[in-house]
N, C-alpha and C positions, 0 to 999 in steps of 0.2 A: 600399144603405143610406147615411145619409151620417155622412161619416168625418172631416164638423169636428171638432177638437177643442178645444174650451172654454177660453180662456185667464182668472189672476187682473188679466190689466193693471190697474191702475188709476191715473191719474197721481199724485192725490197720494198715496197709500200709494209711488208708488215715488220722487218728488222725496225724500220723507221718510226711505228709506231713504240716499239717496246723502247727503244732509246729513249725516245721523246717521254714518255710516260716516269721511264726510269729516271732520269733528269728530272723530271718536275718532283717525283717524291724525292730526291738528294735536296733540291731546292729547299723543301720542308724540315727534311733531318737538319740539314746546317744549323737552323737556326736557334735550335737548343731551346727552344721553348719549354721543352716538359720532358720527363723520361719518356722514353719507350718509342720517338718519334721513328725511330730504326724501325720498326713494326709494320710502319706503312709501308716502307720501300716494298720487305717481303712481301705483304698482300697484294701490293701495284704490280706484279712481276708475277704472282700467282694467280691473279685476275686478269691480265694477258693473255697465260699461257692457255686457261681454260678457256677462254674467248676463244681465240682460236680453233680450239679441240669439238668444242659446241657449235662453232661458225662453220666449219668442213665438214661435221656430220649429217647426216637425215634427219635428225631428230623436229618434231613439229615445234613452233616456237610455242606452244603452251606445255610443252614437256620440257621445252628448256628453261623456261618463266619458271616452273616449280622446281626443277634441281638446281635453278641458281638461289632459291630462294633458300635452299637447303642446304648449300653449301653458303651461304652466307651467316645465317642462323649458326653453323659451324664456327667458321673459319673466322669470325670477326670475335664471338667471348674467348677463342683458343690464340688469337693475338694478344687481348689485352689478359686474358690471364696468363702469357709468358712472360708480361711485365712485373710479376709480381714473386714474389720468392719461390725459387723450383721445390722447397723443402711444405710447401704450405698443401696439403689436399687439396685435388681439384674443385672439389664441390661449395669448399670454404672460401675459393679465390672466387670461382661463379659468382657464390651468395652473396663475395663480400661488397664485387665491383655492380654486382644489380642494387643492394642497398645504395651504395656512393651514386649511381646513375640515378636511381631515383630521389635523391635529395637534389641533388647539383639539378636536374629538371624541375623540381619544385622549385628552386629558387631563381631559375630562369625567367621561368612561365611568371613569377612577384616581381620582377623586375628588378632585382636585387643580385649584386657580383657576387658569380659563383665562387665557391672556396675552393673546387678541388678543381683538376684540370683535366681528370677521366673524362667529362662532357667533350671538352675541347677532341681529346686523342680518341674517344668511342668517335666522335664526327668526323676526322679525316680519317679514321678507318674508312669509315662508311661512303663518304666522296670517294676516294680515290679507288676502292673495290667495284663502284659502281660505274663510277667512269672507264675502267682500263677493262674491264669484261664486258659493257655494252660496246665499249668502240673497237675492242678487237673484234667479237662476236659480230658486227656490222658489216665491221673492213672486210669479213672473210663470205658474207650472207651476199650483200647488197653492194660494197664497196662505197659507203653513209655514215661512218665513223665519227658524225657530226655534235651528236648530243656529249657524245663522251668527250672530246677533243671541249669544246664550250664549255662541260663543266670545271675539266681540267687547267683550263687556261684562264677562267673565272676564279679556280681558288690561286693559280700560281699570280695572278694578279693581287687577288687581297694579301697573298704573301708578302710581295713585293710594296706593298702599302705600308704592309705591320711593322716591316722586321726593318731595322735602317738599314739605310743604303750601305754598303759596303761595295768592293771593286771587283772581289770574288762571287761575293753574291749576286751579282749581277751578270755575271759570266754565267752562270748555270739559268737564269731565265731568259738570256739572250739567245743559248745553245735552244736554249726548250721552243723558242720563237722560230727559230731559221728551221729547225727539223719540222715543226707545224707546217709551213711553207712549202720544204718539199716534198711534204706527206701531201696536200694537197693538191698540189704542183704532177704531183707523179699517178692520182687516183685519175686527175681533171684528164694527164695525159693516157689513162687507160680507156676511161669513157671514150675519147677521141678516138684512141686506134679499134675499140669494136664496131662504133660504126661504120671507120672507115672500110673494116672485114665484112663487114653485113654489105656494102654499099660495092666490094670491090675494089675499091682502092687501094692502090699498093704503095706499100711505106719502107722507105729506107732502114738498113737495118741501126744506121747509125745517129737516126732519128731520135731516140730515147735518152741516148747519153747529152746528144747537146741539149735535148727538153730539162732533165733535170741539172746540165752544168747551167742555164740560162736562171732556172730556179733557185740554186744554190747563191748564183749572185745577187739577183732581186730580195733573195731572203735576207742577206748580209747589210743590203742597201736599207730595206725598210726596216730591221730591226735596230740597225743604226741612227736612224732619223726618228723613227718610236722614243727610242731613248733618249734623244736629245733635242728633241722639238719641245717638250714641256719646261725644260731650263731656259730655251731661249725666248717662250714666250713669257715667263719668269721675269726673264730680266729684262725684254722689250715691253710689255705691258704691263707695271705691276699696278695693283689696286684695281684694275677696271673692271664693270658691274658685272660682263660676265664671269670672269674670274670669282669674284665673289659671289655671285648665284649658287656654280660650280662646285666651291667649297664648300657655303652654307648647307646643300640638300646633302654633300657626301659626308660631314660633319651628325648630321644626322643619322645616317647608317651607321657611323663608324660608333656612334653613344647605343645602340641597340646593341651592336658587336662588340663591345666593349665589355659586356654582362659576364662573354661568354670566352673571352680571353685574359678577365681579371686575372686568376691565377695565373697568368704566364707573363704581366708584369708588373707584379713583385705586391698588388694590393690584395694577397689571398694572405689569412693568418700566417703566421711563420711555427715553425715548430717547437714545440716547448710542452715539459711537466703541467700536469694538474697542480699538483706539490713541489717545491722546489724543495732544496738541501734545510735548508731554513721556514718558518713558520715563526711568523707575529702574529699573534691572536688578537689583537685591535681591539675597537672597542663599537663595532657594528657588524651588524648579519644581515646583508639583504637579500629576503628568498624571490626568487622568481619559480614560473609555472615552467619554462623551457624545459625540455625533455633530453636530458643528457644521455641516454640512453637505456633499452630495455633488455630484461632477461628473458630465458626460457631454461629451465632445468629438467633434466633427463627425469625427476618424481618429484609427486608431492612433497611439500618442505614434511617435515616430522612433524607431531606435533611439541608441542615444548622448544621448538627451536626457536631463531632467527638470525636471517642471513642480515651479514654487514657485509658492504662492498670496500674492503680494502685497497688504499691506491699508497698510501706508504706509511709507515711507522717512524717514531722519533723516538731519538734512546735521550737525549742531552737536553736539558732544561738552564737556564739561565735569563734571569732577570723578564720576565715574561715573554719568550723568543724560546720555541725547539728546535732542537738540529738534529738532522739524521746524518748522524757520524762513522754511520757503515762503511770500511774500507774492501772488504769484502766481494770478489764479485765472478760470479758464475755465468758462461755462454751457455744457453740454454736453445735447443732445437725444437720443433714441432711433434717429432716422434720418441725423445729422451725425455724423460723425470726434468723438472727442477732439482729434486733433490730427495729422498728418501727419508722418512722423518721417523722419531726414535719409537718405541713401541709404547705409544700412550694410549691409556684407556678412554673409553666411549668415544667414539669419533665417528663418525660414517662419513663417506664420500659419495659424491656428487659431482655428473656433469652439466657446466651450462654453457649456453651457447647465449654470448653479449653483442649487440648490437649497436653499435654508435649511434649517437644524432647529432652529436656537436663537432665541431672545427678538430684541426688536428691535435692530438694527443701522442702520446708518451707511454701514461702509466697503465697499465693492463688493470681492469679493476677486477678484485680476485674475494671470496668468501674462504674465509679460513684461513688454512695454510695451502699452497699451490702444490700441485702434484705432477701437473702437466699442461702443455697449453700448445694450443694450434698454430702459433705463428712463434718468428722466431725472437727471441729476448735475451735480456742480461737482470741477470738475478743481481741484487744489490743487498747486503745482509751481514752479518756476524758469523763467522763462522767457529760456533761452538765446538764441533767437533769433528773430525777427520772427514768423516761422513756425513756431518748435518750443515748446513748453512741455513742459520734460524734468518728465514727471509725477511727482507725489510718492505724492498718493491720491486715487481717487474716492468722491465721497460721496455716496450716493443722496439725492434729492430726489422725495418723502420720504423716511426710513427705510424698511427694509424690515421683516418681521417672518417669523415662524418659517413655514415652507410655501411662501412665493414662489418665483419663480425669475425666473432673468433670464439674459443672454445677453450675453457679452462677447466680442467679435475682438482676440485678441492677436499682435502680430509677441514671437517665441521666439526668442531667442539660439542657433544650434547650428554655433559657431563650428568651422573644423577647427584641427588645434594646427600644422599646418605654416605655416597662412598669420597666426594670431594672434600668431605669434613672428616674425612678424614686424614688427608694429605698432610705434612707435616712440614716444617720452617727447613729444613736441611738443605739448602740449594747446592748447588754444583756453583763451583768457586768462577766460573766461567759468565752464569748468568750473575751473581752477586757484581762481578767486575762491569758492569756496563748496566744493570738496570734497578741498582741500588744510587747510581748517583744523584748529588743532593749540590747545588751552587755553593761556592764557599762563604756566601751573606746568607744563607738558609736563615728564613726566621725562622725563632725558638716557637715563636707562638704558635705555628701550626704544626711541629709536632709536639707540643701540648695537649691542642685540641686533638690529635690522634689519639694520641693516647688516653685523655677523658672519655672519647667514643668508645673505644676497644678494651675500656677497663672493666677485668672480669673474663674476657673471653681468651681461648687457649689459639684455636685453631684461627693459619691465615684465613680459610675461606671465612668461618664467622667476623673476625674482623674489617674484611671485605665489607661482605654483607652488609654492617652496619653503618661504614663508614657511606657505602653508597644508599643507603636508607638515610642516613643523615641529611647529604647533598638532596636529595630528595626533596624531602621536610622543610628544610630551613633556608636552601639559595632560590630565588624566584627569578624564572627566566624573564631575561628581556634582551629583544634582539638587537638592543641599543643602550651602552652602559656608558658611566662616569669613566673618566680615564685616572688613573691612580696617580696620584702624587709621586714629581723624579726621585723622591727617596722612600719611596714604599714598593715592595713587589705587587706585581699587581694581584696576584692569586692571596694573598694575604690583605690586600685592601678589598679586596669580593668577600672574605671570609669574614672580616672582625668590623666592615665599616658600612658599605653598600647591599651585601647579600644577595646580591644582583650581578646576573651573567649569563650568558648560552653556552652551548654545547663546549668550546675549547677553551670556557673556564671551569665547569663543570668537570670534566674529564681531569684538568693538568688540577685542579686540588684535588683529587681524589688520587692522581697518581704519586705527588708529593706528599699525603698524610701517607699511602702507603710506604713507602720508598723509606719517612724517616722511623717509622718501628718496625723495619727489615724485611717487608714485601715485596718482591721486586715486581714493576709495573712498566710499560710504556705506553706512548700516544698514537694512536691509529686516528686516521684520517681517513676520509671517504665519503660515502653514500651510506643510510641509513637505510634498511629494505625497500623502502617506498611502495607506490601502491600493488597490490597483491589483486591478482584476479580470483575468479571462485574455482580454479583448481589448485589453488595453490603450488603452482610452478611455473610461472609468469608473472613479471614484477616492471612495472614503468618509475624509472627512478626520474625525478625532476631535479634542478638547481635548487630548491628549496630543501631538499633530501639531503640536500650536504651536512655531513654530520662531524664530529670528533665523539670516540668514546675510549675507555680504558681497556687496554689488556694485561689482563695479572697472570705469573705464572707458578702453578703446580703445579708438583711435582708427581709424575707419572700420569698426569691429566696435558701439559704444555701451556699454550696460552691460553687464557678462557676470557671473554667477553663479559663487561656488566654495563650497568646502562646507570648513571647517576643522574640526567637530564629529565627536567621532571617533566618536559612536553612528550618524549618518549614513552612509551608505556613499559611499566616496569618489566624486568625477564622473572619468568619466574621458572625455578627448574625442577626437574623430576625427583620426585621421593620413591622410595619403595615403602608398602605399606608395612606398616610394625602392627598394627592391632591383632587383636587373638585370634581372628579369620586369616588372619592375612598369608599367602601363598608366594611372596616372593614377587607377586606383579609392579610394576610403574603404575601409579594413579594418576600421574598426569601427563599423558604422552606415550604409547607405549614406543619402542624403537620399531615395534611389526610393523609400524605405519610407514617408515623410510622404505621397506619394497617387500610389501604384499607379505608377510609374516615370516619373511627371513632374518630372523634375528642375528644381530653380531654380536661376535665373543666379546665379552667386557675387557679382554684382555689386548683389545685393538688391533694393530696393523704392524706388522714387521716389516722390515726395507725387504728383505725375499719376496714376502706375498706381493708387495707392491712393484718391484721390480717383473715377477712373473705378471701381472695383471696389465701389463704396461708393454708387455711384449712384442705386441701386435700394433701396428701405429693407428691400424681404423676405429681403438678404440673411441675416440673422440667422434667419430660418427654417429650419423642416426642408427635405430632399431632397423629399419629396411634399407638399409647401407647397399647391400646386396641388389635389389630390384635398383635400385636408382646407379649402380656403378656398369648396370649391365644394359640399362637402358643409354645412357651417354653411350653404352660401347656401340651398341648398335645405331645410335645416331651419328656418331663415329666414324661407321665401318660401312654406312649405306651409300654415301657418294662417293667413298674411295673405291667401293667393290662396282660401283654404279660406272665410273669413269674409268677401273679395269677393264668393264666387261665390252664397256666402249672401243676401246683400242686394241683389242684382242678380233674384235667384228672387224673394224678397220684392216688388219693388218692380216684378217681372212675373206679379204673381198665383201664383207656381208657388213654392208654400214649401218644396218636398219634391225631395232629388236624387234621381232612380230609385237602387233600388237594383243592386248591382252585376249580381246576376245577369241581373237583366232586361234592363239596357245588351248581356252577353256573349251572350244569345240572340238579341237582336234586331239583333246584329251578323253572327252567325254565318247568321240564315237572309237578311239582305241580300244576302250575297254566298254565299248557294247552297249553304252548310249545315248540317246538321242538330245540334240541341242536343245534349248529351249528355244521358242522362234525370236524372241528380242536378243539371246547369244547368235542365232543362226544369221541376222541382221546384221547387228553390229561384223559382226565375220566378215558380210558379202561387202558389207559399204569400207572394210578396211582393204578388201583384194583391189576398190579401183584406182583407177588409176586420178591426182590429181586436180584434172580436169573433167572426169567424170563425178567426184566427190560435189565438187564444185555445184556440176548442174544437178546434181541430185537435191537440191535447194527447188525447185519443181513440183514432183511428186510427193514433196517432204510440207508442202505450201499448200499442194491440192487436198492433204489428207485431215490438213488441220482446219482449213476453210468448208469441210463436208461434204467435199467431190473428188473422193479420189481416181486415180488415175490407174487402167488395167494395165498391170506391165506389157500386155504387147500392142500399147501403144508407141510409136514414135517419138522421137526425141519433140520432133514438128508438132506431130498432132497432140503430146501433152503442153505444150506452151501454146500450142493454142487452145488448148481448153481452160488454161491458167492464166490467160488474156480474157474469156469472158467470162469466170470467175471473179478477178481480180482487174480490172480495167487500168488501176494504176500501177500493177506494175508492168503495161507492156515493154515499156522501155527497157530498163533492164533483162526482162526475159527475151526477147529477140535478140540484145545485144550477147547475154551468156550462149544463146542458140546458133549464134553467126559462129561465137568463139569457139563451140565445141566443133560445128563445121570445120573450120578452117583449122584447126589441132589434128582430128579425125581423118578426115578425105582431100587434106591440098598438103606442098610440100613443106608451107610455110609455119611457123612454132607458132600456138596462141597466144595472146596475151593473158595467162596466168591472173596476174594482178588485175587484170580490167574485169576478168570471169567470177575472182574472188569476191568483188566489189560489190559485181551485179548481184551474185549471188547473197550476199548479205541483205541487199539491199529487197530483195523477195522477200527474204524470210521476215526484214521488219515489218513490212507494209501486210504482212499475211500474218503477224502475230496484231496486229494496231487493229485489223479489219476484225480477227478472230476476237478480241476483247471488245471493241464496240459495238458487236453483236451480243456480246453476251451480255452488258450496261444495259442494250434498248429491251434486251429480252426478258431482262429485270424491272425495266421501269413496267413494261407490260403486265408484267405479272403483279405487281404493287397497282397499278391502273385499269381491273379487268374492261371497264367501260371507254378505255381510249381516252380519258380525260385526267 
């Protein structure tokens, strides 16, 4: 029999669709709602071409259901992650835009205006991929291009709702109208001329052109009166109750849809710092439980450590107000250092991977000092020296938003205390010049009280030590203080009047008593580690984690962290033992715990070693970097080799890949043997043809109902054995038995689709009978008495 099967091609019904299509995603770009609107065009116009490609082939529509599904799964996160910086690793733009997708759905789903506008641009990916490959894929199958045309003309109408009227924008959904028209216009006149060919009727040849010059104008006419019917009843009818029916229910729609277009007018956050240039430390802390966001680090924290999430540093104090006075500022890329930091002792490095949960941001939050980071920024800092930019803060370029994540390597302070007591006053005249300064009203009084603290002791670090054991002892936190009289600093009225303060009065006198007996110090802002899980390398930071603490620097150690806040739990750092046993070990903490007992030289990290260690940009990847860059390849590489190998058959006559079984038996008997019989099976039911498939719905009924049928029955005598079997389904089975007839042994084509129908419709009615038998045959068995 032969087994062509019939395609709708027609050129211009399909030029006509791709315009049409292509004009509705223009429609969407114009409107400048979001970045990356550009993105759809290309998916509308690659969802097209492959329609097509899939609509002209062989292939069964459940093999094309799963390679569109596969190509979509593709080709829609390789859209929206081209929106995002080509410098960023792919697997970090994935991660970032599934985090932002999944919040922006959470907050959907609450009913509450989404912040980011990913939801919006992941959904008209998704619309217009779907509609421009079902309706090409149709035009070319069926010539039914209907679902997709509907979807399409459903969103270019909410367009036209959203976005104001303008004169040009209105030209592009007018164009999008009159091409719908003669797409329709020209399928309606193909239907027409095959019947007329079935029927013999002979058609002009110049019948087509005035069919669609007649369409062309009808089109011009109604989208003209479309357009201008709703102004005039506007202005002939206003107020009247259907009119307002009308608007009340679409008023309604538009408060649902309104969730999910928030960010595209102008009620989504705006972009801005955690930290600005300036800091007022007030005189209230309010914590909340909201979850700013979580970490993961590449190991176990150490012990004797802890991480502080830095978002920026302030060098300049005045009158209770910090400023960060960095003029300083470095471009920094995803695969380059921040910056190379001098060779200071005990330090280890660490990478983590941050995840957003809050609105858009700015400041990268960073543990330590920065070494390198996944996404791109601008260092903002002092730069001390030729090579060092003693960082202040990074700021993402762009902002980031709620779901991203990114990837920062930080060198960590984890000084021991035997050797940082030792460090000595001699600063580098670079740090003296910026984090010695003192206001020019500096009360005397506190550095008095400095000095009373630190009388006796030689070394900065002990006078550290005690000054933050002091704040300790004697300031009592409260997240709600007295505000200081306009002629008193306010860190001088916490000290000698109130005693009472949080974290960023805590910190700024602690930085100020160091600062006036030549310490240098400055103010860090951020996160506090927050909650820690039981591996220690996972940390959920809340709003209530917002911390301020001090960073002091020594010399051949850098900045090093203390904690004066007394709801903080005090730091406390490594010793080496001195007793008359003692071996040289750490008693509290060793550094083998940072990675499996590879110790680091005390002599720290050089810009060479760090520069070499930085090499390779996948640093910042996971451990199984590798399986995971090779698996994308191959989910990559399968529907582009898939849609190769398509068009290569096409263009060798051979449109059809055998099917698999057939491949595995006629493998198995080349090299000597035998199929198994469910391979040998599937084989024989892939060689028939169509409409034998079809009524092999039959045999396939009789065998499940527990009468099968001997193949050298007749087509006849199995349907009539599968009529007194099954009584309901004769209908269908004579009707698929007239159909294989009339395919078979007359001139005339079957009906395909009435065969397929019937044929379905067997198999339900013989799977419904095969389970109700198997119900009664259980109640029986639970009732051996029939009751």
């Amino acid at each position: 029999m032969n087994r062509t099967v019939q395609r709708w091609w027609d050129w211009p019904a399909s030029l006509l669709l791709l315009i049409a299509f292509w004009i509705a995603s223009l429609r969407l770009d114009i409107t400048d709602w979001t970045d990356g609107l550009s993105r759809v065009i290309t998916i509308t116009l690659i969802g097209v071409l492959f329609g097509f490609l899939l609509g002209q082939c062989r292939f069964s529509g459940r093999f094309v259901f799963i390679y569109s599904l596969i190509l979509s799964i593709i080709l829609i996160p390789w859209q929206l992650g081209l929106t995002l910086n080509d410098k960023i690793p792919w697997l970090e733009r994935l991660s970032s835009l599934g985090g932002r997708l999944w919040i922006t759905l959470d907050q959907f789903t609450h009913g509450v205006p989404v912040e980011d506008s990913v939801l919006f641009l992941t959904a008209m990916l998704f619309v217009f991929w779907l509609a421009s490959l079902t309706a090409s894929y149709h035009l070319v199958r069926n010539g039914r291009p209907w679902f997709g045309l509907a979807l399409i003309g459903i969103s270019v109408l909410i367009i036209e709702f959203y976005d104001p009227p303008r004169a040009v924008h209105g030209l592009y959904s007018s164009l999008f109208a009159i091409l719908v028209v003669l797409l329709v216009s020209r399928l309606y006149f193909l239907n027409l001329r095959r019947r007329w060919e079935s029927s013999g009727i002979p058609m002009d040849a110049e019948t087509s052109f005035d069919w669609m010059r007649a369409a062309l104008i009808s089109g011009v006419i109604l989208v003209f009166l479309a357009w201008n019917i709703p102004s005039w009843i506007r202005a002939l009818s206003p107020n009247t109750p259907e009119r307002r029916e009308f608007v009340q229910s679409w008023l309604v729609v538009r408060e649902k849809l309104s969730n999910v277009v928030a960010p595209l007018s102008g009620t989504a956050p705006t972009e801005g710092e955690y930290y600005q240039n300036d800091l007022i430390m007030g005189t209230t802390f309010t914590p909340s439980d909201e979850v700013v966001f979580t970490v993961t680090s590449s190991e176990p924290r150490p012990a004797g450590s802890r991480y502080y999430w830095r978002a920026r540093a302030y060098d300049r104090y005045q009158n209770g107000e910090w400023f960060s006075t960095y003029s300083d500022r470095e471009e920094v890329t995803p695969v380059d250092e921040v910056l190379p930091i001098p060779d200071w002792k005990e330090r280890f490095d660490s990478t983590f991977a941050i995840t957003l949960q809050t609105p858009i941001i700015r400041n990268l939050f960073t543990p330590g000092l920065p070494l390198s980071v996944s996404r791109p920024a601008q260092a903002l800092g002092n730069l001390i020296a030729p090579t060092f930019l003693d960082t202040s803060t990074l700021l993402a370029v762009p902002p980031l938003r709620a779901g991203e994540i990114y990837r920062v390597k930080s060198s960590i302070s984890l000084p021991i205390k035997n050797d940082i007591e030792t460090s000595q006053g001699d600063y580098p005249e670079a740090i003296q010049r910026v984090y010695l300064q003192l206001p020019s009203n500096f009360p005397e009084d506190i550095r008095n009280l400095a000095e009373e603290i630190t009388a006796g002791l030689d070394t900065p670090f002990d006078k550290t030590e005690a000054i933050t054991n002091y704040l300790r002892q004697n300031i009592t936190y409260k997240p709600a203080i007295q505000a200081a009289p306009y002629y008193l600093d306010p860190i001088e009225f916490m000290l000698f009047t109130t005693k009472e303060g949080f974290c960023f009065y805590y910190a700024s006198a602690e930085i100020l008593m160091l600062r006036s007996i030549g310490i240098p110090a400055r103010l860090a802002v951020g996160f506090a580690e927050g909650e820690m899980n039981d591996r220690r390398n996972s940390f959920t930071v809340r709003r209530k984690d917002a911390h301020a603490w001090p960073e002091v620097y020594f010399n051949d150690f850098g900045w090093v962290e203390f904690e004066p806040t007394v709801i903080q739990s005090a730091l406390v750092r490594r010793e080496l033992s001195t007793g008359p046993n003692a071996s040289g070990g750490v008693n509290s903490g060793p550094l083998q715990s940072i990675d499996e007992g590879k110790e680091r030289s005390s002599t720290g990290i050089t810009p060479e070693d760090f520069l070499q260690d930085q090499a390779s940009p996948q640093t910042n990847l996971p451990a199984n970097r590798s399986i995971i860059i090779w698996l994308a390849l191959l989910l990559l590489l399968f529907p582009i080799g898939l849609g190769l190998l398509l068009w290569l058959r096409l263009r060798s006559g051979k449109p059809t890949i055998p099917p698999l079984a057939v491949v595995v038996e006629a493998n198995l008997i080349r090299y000597g043997f035998s199929a198994p019989g469910w391979i040998h099976e599937r084989a024989r039911l892939a060689h028939l043809t169509p409409l034998e498939q079809a009524f092999n719905a039959v045999p396939k009924a009789l065998r499940l109902l527990g009468k099968p049928a001997n193949p050298s029955l007749t087509p006849a005598e199995q349907v009539s054995r599968l009529v007194e079997t099954l009584p309901k389904g004769q209908i269908p089975a004579l009707t698929l038995l007239e159909e294989l007839h009339r395919g078979m042994y007359s001139p005339l084509p079957a009906n395909m689709e009435l065969a397929q129908k019937s044929s379905r419709q067997i198999m339900r009615l013989a799977r419904r009978t095969w389970l109700q038998k198997i119900i009664r045959l259980e109640k029986f068995r639970g009732h051996p008495s029939g009751f």
